[in-house]
PQR file of N, CA, C, O and H, with PARSE charges and radii, in Angstrom:
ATOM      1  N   UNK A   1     125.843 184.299  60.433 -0.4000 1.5000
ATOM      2  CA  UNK A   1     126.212 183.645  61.672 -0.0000 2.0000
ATOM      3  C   UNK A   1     125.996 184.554  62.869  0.5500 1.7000
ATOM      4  O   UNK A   1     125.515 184.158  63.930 -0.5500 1.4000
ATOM      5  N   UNK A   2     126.293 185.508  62.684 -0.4000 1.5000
ATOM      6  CA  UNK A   2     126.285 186.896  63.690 -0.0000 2.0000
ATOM      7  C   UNK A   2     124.693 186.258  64.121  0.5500 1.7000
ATOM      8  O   UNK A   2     124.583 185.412  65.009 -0.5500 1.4000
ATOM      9  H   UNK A   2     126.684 185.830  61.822  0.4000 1.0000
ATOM     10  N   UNK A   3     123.732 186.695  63.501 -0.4000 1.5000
ATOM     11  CA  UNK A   3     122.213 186.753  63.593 -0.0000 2.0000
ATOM     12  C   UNK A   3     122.010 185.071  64.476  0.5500 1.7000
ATOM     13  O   UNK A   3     121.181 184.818  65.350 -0.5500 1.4000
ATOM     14  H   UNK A   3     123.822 187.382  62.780  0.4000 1.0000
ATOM     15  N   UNK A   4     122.904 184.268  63.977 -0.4000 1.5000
ATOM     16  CA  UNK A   4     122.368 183.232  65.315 -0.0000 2.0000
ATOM     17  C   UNK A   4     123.180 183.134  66.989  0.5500 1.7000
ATOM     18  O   UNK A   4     122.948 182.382  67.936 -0.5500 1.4000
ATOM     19  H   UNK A   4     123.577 184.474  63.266  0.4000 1.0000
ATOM     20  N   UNK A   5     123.890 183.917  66.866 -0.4000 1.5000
ATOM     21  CA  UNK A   5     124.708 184.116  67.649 -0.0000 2.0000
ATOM     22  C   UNK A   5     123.850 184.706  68.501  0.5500 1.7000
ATOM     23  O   UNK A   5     123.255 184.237  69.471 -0.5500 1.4000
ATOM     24  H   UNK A   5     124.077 184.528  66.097  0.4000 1.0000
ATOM     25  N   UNK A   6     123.849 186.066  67.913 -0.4000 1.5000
ATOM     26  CA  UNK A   6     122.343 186.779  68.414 -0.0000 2.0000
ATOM     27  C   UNK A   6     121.516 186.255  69.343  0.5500 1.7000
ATOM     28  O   UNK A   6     121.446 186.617  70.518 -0.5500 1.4000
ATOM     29  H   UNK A   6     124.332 186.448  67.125  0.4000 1.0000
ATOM     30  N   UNK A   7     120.582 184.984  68.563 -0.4000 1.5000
ATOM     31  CA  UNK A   7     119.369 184.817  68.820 -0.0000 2.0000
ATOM     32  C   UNK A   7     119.776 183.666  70.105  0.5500 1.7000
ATOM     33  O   UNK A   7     118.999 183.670  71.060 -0.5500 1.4000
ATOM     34  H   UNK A   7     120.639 184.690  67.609  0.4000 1.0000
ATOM     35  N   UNK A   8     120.635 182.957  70.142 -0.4000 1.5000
ATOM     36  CA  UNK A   8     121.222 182.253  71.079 -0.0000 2.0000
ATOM     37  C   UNK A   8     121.390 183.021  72.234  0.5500 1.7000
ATOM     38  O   UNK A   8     120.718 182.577  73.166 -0.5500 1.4000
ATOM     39  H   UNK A   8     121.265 182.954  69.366  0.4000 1.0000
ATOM     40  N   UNK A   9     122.164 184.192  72.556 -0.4000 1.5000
ATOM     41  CA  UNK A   9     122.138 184.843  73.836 -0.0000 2.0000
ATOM     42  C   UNK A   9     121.194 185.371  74.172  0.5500 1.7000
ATOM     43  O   UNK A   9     120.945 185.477  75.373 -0.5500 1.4000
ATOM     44  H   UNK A   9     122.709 184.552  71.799  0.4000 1.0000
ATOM     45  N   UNK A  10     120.335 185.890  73.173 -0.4000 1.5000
ATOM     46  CA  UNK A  10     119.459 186.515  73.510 -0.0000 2.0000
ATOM     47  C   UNK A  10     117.949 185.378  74.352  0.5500 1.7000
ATOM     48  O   UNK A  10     117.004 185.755  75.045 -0.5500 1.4000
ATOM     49  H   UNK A  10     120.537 185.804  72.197  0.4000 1.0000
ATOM     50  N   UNK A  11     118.203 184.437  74.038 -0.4000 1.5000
ATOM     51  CA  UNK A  11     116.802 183.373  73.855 -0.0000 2.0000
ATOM     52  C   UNK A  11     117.737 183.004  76.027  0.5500 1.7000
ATOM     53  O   UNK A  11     117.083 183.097  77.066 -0.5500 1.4000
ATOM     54  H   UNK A  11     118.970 184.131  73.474  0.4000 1.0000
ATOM     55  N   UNK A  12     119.016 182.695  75.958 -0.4000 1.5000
ATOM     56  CA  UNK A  12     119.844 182.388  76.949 -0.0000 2.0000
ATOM     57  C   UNK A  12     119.222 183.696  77.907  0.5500 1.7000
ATOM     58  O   UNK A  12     118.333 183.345  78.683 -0.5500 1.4000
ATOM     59  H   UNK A  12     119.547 182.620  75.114  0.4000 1.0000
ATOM     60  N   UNK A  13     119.576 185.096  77.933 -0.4000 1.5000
ATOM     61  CA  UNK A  13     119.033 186.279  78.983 -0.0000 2.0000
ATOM     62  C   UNK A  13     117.585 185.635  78.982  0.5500 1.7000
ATOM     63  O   UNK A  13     117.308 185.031  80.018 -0.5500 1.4000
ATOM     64  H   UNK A  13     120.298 185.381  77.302  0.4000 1.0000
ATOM     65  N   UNK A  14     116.570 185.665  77.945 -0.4000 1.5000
ATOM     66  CA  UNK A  14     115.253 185.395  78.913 -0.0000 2.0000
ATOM     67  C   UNK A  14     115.372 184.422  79.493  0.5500 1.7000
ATOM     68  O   UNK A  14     114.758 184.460  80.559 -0.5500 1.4000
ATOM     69  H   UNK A  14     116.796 186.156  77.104  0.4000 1.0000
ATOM     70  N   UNK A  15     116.057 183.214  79.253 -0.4000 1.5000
ATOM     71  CA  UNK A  15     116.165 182.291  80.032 -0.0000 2.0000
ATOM     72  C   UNK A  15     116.441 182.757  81.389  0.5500 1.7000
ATOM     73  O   UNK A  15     115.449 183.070  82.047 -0.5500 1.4000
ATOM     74  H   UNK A  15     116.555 183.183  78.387  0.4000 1.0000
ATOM     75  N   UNK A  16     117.940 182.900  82.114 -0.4000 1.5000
ATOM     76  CA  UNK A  16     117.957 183.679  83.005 -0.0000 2.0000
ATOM     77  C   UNK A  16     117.139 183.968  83.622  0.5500 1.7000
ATOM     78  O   UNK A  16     116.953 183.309  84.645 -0.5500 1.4000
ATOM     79  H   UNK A  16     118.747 182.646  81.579  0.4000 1.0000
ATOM     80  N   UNK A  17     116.192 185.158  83.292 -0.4000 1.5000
ATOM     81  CA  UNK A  17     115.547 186.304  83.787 -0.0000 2.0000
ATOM     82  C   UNK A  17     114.790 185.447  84.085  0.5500 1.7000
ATOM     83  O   UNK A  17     114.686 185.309  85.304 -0.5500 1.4000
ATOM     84  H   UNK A  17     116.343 185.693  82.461  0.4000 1.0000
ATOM     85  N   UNK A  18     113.864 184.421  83.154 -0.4000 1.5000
ATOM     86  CA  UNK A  18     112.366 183.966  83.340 -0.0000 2.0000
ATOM     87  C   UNK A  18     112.148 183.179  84.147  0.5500 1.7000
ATOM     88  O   UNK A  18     111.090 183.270  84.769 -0.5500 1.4000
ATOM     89  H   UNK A  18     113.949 184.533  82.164  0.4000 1.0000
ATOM     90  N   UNK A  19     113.105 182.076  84.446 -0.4000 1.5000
ATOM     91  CA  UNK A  19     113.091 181.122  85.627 -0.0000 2.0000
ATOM     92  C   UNK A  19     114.708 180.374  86.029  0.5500 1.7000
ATOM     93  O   UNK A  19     114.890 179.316  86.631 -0.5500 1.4000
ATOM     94  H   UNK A  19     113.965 182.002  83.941  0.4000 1.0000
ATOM     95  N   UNK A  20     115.584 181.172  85.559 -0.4000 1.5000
ATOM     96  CA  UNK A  20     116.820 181.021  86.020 -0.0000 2.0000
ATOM     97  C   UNK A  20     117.479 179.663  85.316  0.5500 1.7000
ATOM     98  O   UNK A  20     118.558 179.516  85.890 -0.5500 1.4000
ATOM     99  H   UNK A  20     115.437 182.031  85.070  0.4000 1.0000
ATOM    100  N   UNK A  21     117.345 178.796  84.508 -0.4000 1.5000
ATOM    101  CA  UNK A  21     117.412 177.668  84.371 -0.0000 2.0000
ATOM    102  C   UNK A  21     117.327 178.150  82.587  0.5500 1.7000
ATOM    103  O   UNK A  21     116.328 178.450  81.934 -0.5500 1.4000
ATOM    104  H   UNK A  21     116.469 178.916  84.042  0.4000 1.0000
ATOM    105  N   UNK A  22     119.412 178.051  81.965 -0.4000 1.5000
ATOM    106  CA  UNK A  22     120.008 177.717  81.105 -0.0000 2.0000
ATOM    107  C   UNK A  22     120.354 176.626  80.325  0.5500 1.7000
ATOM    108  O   UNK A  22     121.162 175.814  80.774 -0.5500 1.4000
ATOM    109  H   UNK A  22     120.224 177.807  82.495  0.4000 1.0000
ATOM    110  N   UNK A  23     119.762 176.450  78.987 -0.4000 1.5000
ATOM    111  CA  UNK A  23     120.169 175.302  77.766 -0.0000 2.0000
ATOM    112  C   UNK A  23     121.952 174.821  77.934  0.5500 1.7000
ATOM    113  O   UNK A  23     122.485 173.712  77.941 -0.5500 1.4000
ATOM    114  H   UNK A  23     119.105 177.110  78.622  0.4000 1.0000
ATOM    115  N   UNK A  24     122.535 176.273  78.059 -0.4000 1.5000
ATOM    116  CA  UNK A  24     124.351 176.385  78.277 -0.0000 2.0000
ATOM    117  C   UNK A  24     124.573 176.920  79.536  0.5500 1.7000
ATOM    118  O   UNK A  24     124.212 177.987  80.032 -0.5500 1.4000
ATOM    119  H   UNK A  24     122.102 177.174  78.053  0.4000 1.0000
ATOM    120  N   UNK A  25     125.385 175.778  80.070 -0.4000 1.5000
ATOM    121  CA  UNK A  25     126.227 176.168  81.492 -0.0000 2.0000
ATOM    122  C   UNK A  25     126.715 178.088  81.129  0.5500 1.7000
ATOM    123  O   UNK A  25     126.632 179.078  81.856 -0.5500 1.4000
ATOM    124  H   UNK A  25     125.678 174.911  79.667  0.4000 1.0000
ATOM    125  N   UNK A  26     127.174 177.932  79.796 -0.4000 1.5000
ATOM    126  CA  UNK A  26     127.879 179.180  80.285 -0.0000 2.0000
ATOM    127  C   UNK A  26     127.939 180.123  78.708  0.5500 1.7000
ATOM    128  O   UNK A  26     127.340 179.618  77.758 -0.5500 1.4000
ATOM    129  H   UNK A  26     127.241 177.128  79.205  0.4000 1.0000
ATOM    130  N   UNK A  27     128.390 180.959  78.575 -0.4000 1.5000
ATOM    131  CA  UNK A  27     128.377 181.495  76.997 -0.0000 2.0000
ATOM    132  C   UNK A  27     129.185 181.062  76.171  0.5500 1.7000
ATOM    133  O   UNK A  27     128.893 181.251  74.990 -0.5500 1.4000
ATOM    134  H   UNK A  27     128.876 181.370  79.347  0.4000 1.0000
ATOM    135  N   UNK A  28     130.859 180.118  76.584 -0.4000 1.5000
ATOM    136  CA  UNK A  28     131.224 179.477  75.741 -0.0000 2.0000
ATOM    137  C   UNK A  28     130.637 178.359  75.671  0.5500 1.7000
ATOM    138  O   UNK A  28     130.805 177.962  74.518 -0.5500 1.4000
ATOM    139  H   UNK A  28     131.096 179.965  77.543  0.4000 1.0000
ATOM    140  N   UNK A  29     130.038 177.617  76.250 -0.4000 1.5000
ATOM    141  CA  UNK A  29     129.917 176.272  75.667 -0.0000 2.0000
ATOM    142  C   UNK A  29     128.592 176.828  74.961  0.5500 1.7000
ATOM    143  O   UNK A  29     128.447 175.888  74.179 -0.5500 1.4000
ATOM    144  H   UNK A  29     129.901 177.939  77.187  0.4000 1.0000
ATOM    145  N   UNK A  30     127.425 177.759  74.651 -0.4000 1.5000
ATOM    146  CA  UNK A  30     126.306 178.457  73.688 -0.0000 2.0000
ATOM    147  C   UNK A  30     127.144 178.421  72.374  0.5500 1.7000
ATOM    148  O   UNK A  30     126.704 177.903  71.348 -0.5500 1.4000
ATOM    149  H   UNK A  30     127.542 178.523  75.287  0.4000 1.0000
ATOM    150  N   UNK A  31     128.634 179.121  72.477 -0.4000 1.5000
ATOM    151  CA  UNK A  31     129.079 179.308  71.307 -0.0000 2.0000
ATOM    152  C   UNK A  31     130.054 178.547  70.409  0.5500 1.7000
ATOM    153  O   UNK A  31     130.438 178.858  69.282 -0.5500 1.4000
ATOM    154  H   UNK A  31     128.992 179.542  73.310  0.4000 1.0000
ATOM    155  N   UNK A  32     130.565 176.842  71.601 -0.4000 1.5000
ATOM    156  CA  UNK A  32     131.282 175.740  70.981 -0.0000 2.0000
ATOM    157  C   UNK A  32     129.628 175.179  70.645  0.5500 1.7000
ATOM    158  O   UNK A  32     129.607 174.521  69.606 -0.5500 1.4000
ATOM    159  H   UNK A  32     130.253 176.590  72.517  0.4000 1.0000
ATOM    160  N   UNK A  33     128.435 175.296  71.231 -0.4000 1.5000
ATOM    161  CA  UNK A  33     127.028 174.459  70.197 -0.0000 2.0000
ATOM    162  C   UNK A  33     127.269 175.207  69.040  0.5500 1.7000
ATOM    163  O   UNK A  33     128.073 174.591  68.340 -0.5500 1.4000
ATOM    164  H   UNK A  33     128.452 175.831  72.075  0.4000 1.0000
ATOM    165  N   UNK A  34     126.943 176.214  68.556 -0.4000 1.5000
ATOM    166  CA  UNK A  34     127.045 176.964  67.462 -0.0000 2.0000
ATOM    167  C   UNK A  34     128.112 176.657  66.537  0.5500 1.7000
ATOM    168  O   UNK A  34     127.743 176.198  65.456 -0.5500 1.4000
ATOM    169  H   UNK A  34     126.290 176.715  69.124  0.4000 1.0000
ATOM    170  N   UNK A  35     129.586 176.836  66.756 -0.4000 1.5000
ATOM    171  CA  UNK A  35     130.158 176.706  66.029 -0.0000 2.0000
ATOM    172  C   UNK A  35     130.385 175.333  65.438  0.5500 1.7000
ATOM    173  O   UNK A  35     131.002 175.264  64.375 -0.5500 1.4000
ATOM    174  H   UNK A  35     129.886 177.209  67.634  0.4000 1.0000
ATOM    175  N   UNK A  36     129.776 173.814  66.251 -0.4000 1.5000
ATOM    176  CA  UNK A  36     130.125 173.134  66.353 -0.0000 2.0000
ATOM    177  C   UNK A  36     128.714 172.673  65.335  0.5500 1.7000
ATOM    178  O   UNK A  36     128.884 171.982  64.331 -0.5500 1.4000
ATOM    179  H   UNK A  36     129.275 173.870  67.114  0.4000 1.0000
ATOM    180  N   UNK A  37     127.674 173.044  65.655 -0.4000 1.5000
ATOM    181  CA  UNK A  37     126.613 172.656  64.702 -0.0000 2.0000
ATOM    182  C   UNK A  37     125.978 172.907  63.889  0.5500 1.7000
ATOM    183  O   UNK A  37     125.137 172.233  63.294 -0.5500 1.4000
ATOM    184  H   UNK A  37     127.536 173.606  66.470  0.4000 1.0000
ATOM    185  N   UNK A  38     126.524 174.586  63.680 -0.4000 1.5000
ATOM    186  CA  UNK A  38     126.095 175.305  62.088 -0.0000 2.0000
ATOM    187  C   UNK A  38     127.459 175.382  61.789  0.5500 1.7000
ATOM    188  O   UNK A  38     128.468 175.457  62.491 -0.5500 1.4000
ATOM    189  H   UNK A  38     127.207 175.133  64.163  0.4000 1.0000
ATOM    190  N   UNK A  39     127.124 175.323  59.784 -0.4000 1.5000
ATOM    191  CA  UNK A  39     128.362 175.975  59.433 -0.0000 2.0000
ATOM    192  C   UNK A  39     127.888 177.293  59.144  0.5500 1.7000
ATOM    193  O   UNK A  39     126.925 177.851  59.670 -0.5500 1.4000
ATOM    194  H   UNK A  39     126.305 175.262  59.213  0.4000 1.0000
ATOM    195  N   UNK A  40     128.895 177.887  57.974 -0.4000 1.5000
ATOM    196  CA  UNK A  40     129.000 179.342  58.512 -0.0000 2.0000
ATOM    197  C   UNK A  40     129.526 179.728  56.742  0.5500 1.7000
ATOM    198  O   UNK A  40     129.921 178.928  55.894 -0.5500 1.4000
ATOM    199  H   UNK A  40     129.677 177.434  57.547  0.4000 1.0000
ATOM    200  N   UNK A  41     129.396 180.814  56.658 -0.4000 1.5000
ATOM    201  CA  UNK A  41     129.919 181.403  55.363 -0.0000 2.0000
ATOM    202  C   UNK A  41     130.178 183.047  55.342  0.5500 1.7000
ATOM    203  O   UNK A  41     129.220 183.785  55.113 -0.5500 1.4000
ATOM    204  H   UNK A  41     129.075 181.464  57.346  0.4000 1.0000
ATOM    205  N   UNK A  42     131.577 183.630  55.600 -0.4000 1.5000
ATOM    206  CA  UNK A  42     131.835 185.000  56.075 -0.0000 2.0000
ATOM    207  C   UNK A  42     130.931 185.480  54.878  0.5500 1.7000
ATOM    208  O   UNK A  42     131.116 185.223  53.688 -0.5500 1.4000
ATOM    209  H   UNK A  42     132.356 183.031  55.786  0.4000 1.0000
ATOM    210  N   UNK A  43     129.751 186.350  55.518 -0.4000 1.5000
ATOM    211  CA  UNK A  43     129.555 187.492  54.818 -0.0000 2.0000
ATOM    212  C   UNK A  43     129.500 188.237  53.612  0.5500 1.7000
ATOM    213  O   UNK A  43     129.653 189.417  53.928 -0.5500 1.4000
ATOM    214  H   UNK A  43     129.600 186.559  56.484  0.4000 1.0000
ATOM    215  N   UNK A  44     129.364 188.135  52.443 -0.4000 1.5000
ATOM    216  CA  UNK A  44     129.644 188.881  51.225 -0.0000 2.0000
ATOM    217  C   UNK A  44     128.904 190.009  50.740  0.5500 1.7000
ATOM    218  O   UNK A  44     128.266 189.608  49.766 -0.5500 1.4000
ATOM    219  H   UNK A  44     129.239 187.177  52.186  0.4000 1.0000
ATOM    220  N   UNK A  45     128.693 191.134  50.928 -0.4000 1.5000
ATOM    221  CA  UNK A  45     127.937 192.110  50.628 -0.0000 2.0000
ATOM    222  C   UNK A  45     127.847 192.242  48.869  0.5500 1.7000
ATOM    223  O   UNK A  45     126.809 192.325  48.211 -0.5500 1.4000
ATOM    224  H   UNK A  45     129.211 191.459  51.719  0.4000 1.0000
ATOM    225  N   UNK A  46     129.052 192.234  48.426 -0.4000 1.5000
ATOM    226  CA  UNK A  46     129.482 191.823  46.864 -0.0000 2.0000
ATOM    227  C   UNK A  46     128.916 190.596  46.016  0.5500 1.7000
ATOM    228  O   UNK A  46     128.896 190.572  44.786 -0.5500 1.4000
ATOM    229  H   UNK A  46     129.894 192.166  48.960  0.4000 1.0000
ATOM    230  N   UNK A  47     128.577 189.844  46.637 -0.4000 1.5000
ATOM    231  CA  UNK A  47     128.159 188.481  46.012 -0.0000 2.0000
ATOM    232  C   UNK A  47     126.670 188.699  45.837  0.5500 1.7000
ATOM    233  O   UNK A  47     125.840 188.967  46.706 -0.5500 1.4000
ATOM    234  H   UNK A  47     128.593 189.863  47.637  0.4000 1.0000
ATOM    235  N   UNK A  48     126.465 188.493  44.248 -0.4000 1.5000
ATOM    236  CA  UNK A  48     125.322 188.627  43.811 -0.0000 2.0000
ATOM    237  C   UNK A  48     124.256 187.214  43.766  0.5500 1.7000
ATOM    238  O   UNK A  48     124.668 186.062  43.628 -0.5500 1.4000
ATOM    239  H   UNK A  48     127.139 188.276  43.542  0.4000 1.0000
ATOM    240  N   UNK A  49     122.916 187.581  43.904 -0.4000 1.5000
ATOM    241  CA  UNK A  49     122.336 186.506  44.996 -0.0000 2.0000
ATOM    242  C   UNK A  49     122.740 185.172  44.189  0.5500 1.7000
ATOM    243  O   UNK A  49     123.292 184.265  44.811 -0.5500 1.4000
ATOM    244  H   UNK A  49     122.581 188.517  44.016  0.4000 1.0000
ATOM    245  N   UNK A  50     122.470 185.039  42.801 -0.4000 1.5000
ATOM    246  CA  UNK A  50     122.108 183.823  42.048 -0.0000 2.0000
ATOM    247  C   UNK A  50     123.609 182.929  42.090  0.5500 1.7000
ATOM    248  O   UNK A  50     123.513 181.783  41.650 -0.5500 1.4000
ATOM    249  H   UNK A  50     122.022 185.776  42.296  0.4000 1.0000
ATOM    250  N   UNK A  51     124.818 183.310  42.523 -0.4000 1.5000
ATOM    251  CA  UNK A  51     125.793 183.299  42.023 -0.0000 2.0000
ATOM    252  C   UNK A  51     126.552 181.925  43.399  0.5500 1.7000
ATOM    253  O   UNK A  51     126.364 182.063  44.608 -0.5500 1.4000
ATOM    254  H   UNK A  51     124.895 184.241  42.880  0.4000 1.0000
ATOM    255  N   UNK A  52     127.169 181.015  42.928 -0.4000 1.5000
ATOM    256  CA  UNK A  52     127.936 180.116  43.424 -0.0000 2.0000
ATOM    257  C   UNK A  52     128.576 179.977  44.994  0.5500 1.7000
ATOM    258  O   UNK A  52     129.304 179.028  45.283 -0.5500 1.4000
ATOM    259  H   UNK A  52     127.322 180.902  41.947  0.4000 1.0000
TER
END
């Protein structure tokens, strides 16, 4: 989730920069799209790939 989080602000600054004109009014409503339209699964460094 981190990694789309990421790619969301990041894609948002060139926006900005490139012609001023944002997908999201603002960085929460970037991150109520996100939470609201991916799900999500914390992380497991332990969890082996094939596994449930």
């Amino acid at each position: 989730m981190a990694m789309g989080k990421a790619a969301y602000y990041y894609e948002r600054q060139f926006q900005i920069v490139t012609n001023g004109k944002t997908e999201f009014k603002t960085l929460n409503d970037m991150l109520f799209h996100i939470w609201s339209n991916y799900s999500y699964e914390i992380y497991n460094p332990y969890k082996m790939w094939g596994e449930p």
